[in-house]
Rosetta silent file (secondary structure, phi, psi, omega in degrees, C-alpha in Angstrom):
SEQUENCE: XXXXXXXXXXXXXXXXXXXXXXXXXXXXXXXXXXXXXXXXXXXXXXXXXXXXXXXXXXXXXXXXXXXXXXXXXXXXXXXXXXXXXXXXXXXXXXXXXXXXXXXXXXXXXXXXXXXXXXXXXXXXXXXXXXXXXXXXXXXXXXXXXXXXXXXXXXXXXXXXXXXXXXXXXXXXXXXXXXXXXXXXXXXXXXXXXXXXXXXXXXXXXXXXXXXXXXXXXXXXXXXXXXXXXXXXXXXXXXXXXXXXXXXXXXXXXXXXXXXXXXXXXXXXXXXXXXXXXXXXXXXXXXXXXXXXXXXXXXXXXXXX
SCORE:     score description
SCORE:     0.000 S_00000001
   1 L     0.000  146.672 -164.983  -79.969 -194.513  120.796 S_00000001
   2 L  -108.862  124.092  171.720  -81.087 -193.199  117.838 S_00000001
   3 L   -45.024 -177.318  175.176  -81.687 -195.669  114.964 S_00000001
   4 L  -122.964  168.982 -131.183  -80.385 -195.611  111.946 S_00000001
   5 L   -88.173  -43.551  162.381  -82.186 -194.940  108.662 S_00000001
   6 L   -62.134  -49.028 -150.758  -83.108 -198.633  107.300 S_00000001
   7 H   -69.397  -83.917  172.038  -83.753 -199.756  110.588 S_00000001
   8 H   -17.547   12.233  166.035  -86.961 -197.215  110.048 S_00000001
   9 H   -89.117  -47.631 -170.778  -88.388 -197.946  106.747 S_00000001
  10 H   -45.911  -85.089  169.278  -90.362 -201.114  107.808 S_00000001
  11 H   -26.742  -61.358  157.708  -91.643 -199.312  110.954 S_00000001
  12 H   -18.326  -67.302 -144.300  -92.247 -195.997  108.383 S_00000001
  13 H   -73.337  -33.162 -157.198  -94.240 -198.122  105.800 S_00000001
  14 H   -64.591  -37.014 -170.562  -96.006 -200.155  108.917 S_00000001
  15 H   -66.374  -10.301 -178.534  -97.716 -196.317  110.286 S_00000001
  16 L   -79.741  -37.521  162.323  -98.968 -196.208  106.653 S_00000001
  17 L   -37.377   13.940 -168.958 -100.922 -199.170  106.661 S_00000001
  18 L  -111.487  -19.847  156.229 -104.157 -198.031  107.540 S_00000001
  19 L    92.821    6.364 -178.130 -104.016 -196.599  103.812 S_00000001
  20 L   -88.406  162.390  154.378 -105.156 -193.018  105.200 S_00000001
  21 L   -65.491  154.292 -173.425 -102.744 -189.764  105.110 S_00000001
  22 L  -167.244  132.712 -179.264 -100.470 -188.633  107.115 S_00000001
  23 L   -72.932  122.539  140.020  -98.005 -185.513  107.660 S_00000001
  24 L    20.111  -56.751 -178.593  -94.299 -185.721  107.773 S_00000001
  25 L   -71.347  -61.120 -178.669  -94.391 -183.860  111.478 S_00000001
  26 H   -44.527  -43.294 -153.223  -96.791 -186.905  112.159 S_00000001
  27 H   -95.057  -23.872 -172.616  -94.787 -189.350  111.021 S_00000001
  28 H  -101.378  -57.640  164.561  -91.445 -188.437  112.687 S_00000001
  29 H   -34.220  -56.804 -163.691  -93.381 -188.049  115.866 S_00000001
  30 H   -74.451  -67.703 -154.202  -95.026 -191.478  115.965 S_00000001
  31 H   -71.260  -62.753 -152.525  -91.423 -193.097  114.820 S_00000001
  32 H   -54.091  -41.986 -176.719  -89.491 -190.871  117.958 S_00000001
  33 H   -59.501  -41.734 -169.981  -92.171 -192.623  120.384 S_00000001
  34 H   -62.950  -55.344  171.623  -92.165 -196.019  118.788 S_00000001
  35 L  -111.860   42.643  162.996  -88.280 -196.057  119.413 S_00000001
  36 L    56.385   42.202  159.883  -88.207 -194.438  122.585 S_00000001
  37 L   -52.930  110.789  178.619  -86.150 -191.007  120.801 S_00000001
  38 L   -88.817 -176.379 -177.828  -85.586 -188.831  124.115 S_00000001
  39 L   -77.746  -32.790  178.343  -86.016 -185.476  123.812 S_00000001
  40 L   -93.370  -42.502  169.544  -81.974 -184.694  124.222 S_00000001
  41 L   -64.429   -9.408  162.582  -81.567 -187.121  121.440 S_00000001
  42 L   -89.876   14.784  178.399  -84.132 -185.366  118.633 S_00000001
  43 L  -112.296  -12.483 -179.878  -82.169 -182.323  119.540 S_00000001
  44 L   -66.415  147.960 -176.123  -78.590 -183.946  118.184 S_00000001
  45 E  -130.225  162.453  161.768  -77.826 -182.042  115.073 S_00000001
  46 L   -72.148  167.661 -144.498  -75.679 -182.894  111.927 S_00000001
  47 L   -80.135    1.045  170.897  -72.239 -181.606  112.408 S_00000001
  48 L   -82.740  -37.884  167.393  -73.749 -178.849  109.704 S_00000001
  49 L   102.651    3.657 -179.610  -76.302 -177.817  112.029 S_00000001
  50 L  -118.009   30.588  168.582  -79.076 -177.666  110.088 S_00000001
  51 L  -154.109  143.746  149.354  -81.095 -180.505  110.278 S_00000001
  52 E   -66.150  151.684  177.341  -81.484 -182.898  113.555 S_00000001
  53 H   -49.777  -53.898 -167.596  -80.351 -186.472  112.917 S_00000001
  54 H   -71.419   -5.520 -136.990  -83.238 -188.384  113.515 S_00000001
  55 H  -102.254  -58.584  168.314  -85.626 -185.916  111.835 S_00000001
  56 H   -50.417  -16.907  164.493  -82.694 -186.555  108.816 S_00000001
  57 H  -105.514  -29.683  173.884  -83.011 -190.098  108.589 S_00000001
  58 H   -59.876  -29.281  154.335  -86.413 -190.478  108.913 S_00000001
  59 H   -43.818  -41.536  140.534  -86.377 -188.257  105.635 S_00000001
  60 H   -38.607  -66.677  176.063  -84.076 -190.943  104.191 S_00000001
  61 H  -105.223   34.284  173.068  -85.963 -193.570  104.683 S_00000001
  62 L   -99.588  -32.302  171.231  -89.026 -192.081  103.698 S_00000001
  63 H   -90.375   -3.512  171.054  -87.506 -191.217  100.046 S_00000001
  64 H   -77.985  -11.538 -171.465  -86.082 -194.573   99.638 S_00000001
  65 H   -92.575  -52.760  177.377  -89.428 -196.142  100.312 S_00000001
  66 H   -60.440  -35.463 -177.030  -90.968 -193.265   97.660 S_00000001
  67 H   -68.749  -36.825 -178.131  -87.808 -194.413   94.904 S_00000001
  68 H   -85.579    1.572 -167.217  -88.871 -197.661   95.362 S_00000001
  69 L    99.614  -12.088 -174.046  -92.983 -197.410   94.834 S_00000001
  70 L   -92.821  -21.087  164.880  -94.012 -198.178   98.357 S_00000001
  71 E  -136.710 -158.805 -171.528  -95.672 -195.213   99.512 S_00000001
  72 E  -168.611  168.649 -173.506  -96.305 -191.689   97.240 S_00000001
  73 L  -132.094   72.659  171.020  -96.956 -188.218   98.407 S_00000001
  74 L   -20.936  -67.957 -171.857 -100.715 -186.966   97.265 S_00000001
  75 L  -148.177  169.606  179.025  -99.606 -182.991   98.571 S_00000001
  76 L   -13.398   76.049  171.098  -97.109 -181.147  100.284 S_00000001
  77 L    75.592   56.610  161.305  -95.370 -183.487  103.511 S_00000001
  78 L  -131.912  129.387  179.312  -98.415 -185.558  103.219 S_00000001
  79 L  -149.350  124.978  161.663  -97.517 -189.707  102.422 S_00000001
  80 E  -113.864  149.531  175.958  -99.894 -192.660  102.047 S_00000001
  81 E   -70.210  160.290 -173.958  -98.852 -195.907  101.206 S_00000001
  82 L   -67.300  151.438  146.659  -98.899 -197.718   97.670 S_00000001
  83 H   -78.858  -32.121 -172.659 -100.441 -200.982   96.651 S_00000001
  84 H   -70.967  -55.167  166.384  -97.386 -202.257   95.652 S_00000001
  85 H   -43.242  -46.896 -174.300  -96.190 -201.014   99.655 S_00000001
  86 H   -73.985  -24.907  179.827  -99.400 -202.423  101.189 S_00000001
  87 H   -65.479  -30.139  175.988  -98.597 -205.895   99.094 S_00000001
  88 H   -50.002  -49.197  168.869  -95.053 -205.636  100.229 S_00000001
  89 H   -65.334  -16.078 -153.131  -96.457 -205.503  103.894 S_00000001
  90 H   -98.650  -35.333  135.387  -98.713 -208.274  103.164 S_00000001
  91 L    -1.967  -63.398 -156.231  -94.925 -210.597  102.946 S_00000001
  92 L    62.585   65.450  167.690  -94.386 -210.010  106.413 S_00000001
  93 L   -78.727  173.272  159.311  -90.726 -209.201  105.828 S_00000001
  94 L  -114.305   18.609  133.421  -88.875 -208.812  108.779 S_00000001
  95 L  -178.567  170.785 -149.458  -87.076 -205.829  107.522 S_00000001
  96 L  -113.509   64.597 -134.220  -86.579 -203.312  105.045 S_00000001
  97 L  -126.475 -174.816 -178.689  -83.273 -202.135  103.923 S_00000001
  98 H   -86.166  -36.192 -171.493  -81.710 -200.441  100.744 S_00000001
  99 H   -74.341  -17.585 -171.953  -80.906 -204.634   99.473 S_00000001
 100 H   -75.234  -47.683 -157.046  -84.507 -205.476  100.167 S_00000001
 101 H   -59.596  -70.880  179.080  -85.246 -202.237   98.664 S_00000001
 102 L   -29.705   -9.493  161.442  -83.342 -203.678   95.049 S_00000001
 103 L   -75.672    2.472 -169.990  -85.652 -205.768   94.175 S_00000001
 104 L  -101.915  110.443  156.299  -88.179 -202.514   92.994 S_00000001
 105 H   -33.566  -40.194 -153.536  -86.726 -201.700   89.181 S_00000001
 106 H   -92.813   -6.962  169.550  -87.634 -198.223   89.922 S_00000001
 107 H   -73.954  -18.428 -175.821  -85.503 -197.850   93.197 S_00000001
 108 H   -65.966  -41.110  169.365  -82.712 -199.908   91.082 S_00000001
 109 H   -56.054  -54.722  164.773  -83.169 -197.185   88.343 S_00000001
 110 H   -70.943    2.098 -174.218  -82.505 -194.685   91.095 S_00000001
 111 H  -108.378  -22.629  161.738  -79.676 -195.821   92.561 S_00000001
 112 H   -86.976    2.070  164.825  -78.015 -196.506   89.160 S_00000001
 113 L   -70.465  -21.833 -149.714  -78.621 -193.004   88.225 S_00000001
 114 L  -104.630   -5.069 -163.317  -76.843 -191.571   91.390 S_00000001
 115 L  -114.651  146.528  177.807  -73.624 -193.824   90.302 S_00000001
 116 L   -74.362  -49.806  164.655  -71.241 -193.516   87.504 S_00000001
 117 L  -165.108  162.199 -177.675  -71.279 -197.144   86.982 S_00000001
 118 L  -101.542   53.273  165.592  -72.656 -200.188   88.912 S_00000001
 119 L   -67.577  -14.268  -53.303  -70.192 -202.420   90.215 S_00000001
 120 L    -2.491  -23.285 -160.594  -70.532 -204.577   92.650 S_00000001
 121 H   -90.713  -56.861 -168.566  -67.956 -202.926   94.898 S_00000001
 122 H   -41.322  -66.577 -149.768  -70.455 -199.660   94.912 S_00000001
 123 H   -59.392  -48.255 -168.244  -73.273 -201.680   95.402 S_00000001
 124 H   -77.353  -23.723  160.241  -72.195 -203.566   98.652 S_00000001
 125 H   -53.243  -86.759 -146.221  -71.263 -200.223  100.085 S_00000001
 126 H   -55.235  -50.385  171.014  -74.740 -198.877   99.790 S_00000001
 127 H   -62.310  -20.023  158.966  -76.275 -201.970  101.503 S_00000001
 128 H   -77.462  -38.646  178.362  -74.371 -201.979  104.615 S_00000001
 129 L   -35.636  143.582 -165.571  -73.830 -198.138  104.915 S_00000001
 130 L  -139.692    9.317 -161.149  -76.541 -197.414  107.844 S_00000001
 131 L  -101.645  142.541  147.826  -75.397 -193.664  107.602 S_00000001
 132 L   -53.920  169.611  161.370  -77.288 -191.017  105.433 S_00000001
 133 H   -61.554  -22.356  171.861  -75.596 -188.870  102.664 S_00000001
 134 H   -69.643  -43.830 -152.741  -75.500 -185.815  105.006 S_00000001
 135 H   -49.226  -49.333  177.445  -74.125 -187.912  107.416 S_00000001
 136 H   -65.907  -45.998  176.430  -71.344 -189.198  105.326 S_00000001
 137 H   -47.409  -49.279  171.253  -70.903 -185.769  104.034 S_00000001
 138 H   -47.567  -62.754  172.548  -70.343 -184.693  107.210 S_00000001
 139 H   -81.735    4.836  169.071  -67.880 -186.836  108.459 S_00000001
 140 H   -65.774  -48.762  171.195  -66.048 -186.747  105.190 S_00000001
 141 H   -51.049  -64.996 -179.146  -65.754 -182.930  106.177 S_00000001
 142 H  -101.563   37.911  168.578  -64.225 -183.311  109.437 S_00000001
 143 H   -90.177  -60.824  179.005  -61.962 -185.903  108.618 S_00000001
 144 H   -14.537  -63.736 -159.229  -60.825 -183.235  106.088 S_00000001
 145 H   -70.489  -36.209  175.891  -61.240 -180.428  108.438 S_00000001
 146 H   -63.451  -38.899 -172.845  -59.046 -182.685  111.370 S_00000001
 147 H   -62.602  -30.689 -137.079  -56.253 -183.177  108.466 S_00000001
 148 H  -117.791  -45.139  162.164  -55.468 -179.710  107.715 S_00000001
 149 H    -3.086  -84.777 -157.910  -56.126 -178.599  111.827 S_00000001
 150 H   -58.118  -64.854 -161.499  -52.532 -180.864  112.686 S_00000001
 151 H   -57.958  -37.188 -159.335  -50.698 -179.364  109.295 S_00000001
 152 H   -73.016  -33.469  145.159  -51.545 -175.755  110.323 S_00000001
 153 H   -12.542  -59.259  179.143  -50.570 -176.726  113.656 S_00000001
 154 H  -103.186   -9.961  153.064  -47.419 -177.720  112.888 S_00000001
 155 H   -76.333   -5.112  169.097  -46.894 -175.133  110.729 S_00000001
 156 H   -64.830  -54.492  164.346  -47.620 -172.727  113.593 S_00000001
 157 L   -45.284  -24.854 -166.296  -44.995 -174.646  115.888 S_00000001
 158 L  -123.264    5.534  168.753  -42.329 -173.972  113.305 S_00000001
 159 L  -100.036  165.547 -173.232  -42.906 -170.187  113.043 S_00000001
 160 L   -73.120  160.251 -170.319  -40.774 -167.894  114.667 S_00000001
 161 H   -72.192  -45.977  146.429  -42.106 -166.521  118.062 S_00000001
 162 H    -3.048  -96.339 -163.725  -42.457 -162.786  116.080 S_00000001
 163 H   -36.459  -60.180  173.457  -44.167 -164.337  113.688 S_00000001
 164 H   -25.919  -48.499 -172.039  -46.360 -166.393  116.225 S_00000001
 165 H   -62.846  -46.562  161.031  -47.317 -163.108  117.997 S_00000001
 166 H   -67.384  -32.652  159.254  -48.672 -161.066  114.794 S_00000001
 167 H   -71.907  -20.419 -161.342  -50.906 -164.423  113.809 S_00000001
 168 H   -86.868  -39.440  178.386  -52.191 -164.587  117.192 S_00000001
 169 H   -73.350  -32.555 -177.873  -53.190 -160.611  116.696 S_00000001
 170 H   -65.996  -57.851  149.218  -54.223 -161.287  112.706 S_00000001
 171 H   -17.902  -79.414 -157.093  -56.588 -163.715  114.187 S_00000001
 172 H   -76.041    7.916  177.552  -58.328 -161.991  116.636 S_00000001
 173 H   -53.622  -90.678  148.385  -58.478 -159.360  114.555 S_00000001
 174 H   -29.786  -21.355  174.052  -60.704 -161.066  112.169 S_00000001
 175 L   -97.435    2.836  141.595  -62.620 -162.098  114.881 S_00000001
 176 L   120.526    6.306 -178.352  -63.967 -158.559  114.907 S_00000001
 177 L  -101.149 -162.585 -176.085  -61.731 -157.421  118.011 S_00000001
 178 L    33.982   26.349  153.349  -58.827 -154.358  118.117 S_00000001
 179 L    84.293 -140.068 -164.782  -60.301 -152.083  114.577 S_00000001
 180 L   -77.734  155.674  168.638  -57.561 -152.649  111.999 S_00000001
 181 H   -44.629  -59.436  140.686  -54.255 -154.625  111.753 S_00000001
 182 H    11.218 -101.258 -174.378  -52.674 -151.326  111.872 S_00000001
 183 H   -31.561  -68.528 -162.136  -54.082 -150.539  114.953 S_00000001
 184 H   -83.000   -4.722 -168.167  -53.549 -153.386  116.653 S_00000001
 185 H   -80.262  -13.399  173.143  -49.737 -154.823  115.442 S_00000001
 186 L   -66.532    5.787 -178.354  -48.668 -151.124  117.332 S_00000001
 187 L   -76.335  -47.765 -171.813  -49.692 -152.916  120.560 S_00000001
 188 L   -68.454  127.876  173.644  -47.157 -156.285  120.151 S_00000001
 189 L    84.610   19.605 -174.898  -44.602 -156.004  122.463 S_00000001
 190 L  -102.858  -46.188  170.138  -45.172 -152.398  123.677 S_00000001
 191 L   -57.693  -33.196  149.255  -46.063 -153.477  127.309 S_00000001
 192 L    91.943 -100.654 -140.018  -42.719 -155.237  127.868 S_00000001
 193 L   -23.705  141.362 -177.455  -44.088 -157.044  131.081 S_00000001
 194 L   -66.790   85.466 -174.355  -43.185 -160.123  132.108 S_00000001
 195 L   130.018   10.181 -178.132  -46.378 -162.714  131.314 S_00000001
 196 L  -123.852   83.984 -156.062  -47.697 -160.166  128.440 S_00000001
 197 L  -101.140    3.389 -165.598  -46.692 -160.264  124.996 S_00000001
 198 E   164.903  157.732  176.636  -49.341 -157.731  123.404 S_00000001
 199 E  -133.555  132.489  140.399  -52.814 -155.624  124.012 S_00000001
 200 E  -130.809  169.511 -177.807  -55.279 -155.192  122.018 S_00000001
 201 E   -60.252  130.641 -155.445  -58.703 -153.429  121.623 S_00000001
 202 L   -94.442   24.681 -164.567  -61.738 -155.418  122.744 S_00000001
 203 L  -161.713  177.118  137.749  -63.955 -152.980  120.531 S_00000001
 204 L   -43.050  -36.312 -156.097  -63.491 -150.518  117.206 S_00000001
 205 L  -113.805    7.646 -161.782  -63.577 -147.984  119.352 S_00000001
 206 L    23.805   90.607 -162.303  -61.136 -149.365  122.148 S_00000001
 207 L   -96.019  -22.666 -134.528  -63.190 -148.715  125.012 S_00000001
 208 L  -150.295  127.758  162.540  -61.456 -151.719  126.448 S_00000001
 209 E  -123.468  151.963  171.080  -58.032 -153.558  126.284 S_00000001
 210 E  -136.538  136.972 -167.767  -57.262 -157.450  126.464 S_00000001
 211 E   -92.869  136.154  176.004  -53.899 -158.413  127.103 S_00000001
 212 E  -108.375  152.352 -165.854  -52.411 -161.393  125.394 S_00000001
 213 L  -135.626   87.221 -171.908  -50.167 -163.982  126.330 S_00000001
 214 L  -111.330  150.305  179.962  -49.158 -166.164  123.455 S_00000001
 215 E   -90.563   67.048  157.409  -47.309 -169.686  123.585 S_00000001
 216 L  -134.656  111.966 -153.473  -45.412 -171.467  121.575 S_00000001
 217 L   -87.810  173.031 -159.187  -44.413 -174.355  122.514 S_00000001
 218 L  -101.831  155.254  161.846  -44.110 -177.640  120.516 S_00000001
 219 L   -67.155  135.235 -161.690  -46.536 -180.460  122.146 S_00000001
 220 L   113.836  -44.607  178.477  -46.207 -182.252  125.040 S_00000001
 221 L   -54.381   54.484  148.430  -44.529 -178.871  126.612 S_00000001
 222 L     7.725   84.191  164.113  -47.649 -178.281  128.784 S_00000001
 223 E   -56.910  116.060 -169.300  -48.810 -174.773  129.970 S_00000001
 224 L  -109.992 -179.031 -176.803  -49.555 -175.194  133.381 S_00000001
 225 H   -83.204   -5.542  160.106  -50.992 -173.472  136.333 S_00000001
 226 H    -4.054  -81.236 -139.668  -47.491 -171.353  137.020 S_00000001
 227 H   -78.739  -37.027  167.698  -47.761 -169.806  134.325 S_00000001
 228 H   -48.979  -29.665 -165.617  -51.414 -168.303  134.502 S_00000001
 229 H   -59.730  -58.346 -174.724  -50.520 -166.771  137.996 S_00000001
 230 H   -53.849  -24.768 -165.308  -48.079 -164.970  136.205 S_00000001
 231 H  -105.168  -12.473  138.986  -49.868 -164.131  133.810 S_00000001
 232 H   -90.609  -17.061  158.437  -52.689 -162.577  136.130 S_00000001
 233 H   -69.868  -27.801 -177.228  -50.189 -161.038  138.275 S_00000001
 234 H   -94.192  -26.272  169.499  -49.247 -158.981  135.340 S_00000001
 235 H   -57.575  -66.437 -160.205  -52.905 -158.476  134.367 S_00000001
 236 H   -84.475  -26.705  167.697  -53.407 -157.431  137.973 S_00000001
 237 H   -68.963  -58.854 -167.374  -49.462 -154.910  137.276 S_00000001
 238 L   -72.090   17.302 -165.994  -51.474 -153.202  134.414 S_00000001
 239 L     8.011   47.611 -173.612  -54.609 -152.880  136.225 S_00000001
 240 L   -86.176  167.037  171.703  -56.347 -154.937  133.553 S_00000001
 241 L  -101.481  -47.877 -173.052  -59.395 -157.370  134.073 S_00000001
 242 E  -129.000  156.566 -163.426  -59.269 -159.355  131.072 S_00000001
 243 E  -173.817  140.196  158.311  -56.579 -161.443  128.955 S_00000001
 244 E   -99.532  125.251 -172.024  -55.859 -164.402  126.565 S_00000001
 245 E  -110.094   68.826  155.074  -53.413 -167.121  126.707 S_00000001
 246 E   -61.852  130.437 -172.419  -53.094 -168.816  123.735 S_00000001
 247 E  -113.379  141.511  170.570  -50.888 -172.049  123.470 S_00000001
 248 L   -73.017  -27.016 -175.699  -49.693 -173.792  120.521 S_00000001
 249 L  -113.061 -104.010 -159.846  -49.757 -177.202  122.850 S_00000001
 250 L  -160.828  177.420 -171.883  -52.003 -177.479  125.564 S_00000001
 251 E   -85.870  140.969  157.010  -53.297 -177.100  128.968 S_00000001
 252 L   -60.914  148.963  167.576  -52.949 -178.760  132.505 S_00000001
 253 L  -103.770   29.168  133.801  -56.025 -179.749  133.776 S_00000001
 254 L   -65.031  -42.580  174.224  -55.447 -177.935  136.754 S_00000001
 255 L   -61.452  -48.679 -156.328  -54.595 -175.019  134.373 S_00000001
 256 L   -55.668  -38.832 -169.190  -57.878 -175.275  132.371 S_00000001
 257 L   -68.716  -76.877  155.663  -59.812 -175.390  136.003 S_00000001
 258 L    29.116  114.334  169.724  -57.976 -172.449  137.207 S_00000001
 259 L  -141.742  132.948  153.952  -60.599 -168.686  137.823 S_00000001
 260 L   -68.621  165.314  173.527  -58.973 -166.213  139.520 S_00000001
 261 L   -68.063  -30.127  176.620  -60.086 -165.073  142.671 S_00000001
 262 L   -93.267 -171.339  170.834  -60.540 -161.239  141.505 S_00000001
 263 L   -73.517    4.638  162.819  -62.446 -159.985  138.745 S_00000001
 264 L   -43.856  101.320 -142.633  -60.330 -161.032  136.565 S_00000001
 265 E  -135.935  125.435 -170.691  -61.504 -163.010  133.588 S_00000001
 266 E  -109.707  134.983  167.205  -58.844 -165.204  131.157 S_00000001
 267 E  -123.004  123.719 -178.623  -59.819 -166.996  128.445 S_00000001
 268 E   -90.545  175.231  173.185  -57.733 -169.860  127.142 S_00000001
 269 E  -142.655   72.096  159.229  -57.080 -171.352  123.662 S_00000001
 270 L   -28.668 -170.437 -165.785  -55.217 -174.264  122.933 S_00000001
 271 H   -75.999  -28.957 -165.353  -53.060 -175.629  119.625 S_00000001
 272 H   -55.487  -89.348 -177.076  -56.463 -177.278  118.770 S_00000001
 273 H   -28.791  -51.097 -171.923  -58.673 -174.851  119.368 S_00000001
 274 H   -56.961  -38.239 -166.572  -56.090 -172.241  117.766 S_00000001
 275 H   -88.017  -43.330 -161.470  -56.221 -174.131  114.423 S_00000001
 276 H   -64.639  -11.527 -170.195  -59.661 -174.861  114.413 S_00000001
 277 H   -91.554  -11.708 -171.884  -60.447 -170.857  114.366 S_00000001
 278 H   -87.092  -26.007  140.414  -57.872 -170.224  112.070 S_00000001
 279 H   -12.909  -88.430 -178.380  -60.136 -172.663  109.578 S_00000001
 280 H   -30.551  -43.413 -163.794  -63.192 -170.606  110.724 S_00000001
 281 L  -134.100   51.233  140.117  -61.698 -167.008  109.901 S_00000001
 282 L    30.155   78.536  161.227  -59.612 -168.279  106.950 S_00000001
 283 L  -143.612  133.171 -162.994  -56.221 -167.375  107.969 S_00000001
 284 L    79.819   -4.436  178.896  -53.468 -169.508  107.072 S_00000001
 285 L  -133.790 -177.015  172.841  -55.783 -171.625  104.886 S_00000001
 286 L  -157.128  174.553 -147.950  -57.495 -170.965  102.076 S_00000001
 287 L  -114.614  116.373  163.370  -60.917 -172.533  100.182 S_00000001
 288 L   -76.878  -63.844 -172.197  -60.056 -175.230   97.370 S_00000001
 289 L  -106.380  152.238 -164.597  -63.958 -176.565   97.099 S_00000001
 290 L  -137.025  111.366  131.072  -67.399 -175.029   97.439 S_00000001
 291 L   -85.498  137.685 -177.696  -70.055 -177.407   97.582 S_00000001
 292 L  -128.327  116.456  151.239  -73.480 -176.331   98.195 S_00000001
 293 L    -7.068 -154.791   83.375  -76.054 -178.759   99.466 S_00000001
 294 L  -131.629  158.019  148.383  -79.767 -178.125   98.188 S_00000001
 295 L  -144.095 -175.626 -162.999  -83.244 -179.795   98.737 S_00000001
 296 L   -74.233  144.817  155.818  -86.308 -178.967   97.156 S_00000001
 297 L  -108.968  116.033 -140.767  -88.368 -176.131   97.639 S_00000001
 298 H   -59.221  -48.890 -163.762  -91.769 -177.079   98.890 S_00000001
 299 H   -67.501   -0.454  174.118  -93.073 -173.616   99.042 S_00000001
 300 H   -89.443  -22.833 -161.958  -92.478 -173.138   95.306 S_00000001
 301 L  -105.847   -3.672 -163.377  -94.306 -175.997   94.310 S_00000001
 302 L   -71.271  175.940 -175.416  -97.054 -175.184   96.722 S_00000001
 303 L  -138.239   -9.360  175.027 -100.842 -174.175   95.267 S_00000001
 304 L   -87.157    0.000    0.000 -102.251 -172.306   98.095 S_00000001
């Protein structure tokens, strides 16, 4: 299990105590061993994808330890401890948290800087909270990101099956297959076959067609495995190979297990899945907020 960000300042300040330097890389290492951090766990990433977790908290509580005075950074991802840090160790607390941390004026300074105002309500947050700010940031996103999934969802469920067919092409569209819209809305509905609702071009250049099969059905109404046969028997009328079944509700799990026996290769999509791409390739939504992230850059500050 991978700690959480307090429980690693004590342990942090303790590898410091020898009063020598020590890199960043060093420092993260020594902490993965110390709390037995497998190897598939330093590989978990935030749901942004750009930092691993533990690598991100030890980062955490290495600048809360610098806000408060207990260690300092001589050069570049280099950190030795403090006097005020080695007297701190010299206590013998038995840990090291952002309320322990409140007792330093200058971490108090930084944490009323980061706040609007300091109530008490704020404050009592920040001392239990065991998550970083990406962290929170994160799942603040894809609570967000979960909300607006179910409404497009159900506004999907409530379009006409037309309509359904031409999002389902507008989509994949955007996702870089069949050339132009053009191109590909002369496709819906031109095969007429029973278990086929549309073709389109797997390329720019249509070197390739994939036949589509769209669903939609309200939830609970199940797609089962029935309905794939059919819808590789008609794959297999057209002497096609490949096809998509998108569903507004969902799969059997006999359906989802389901490979044909030929060369024949299907790919499903559920309502989920269906929403989450139309998020991705901004169709049916649109961007209210832009935040952008930053941290510092080391190489600018560098001297070599």
């Amino acid at each position: 299990m991978i700690p959480d960000y307090q429980s690693l300042m004590l342990p942090l300040l303790k590898l410091l105590s020898d009063r020598q330097e020590h890199s960043y890389r060093d420092l993260i290492e020594s902490l993965a061993t110390r709390f037995g951090v497998t190897d598939e766990e330093r590989k978990e990433l935030l749901t942004s994808g750009t930092q691993a977790i533990f690598d991100n908290r030890v980062g955490w509580a290495k600048t809360y330890l610098k806000k408060a005075g207990l260690l300092d950074s001589p050069k570049r991802a280099t950190f030795i401890i403090t006097e005020t840090g080695l007297q701190t160790l010299a206590k013998n607390p038995e840990k090291i948290d952002n309320k322990y941390l409140r007792q330093f004026p200058s971490f108090l300074e930084f944490q009323n800087s980061s706040r609007n105002n300091s109530d008490t309500e704020e404050v009592s947050v920040v001392e239990v909270n065991e998550q970083t700010p990406e962290e929170n940031l994160d799942k603040a996103y894809q609570r967000i990101r979960k909300s607006l999934a179910s409404e497009l969802l159900n506004k999907v469920v409530e379009l006409s099956p037309t309509f359904f067919e031409r999002l389902v092409v507008e989509l994949l569209v955007k996702m870089g297959y069949g050339g132009s819209i053009k191109d590909a809305g002369k496709a819906i509905g031109k095969s007429g076959d029973e278990g086929i609702d549309g073709t389109i071009k797997e390329d720019k250049l249509g070197l390739d067609i994939i036949y589509i099969q769209a669903k939609r059905w309200k939830p609970g109404n199940v797609v089962g495995r029935p309905e794939l046969h059919k819808f590789v028997g008609a794959l297999a009328g057209q002497g096609a190979k490949k096809g998509i079944f998108i569903t507004t509700s969902n799969f059997t799990k006999e359906a989802s297990e389901y490979t044909p026996k030929n060369e024949t290769k299907i790919v499903l999509i559920d309502g989920e899945h269906l929403a989450q791409l139309m998020i991705d390739y901004n169709l049916g939504c649109t961007t209210q907020q832009i935040y952008e992230v930053k941290k510092i850059d080391s190489d600018y500050f560098g001297e070599g």
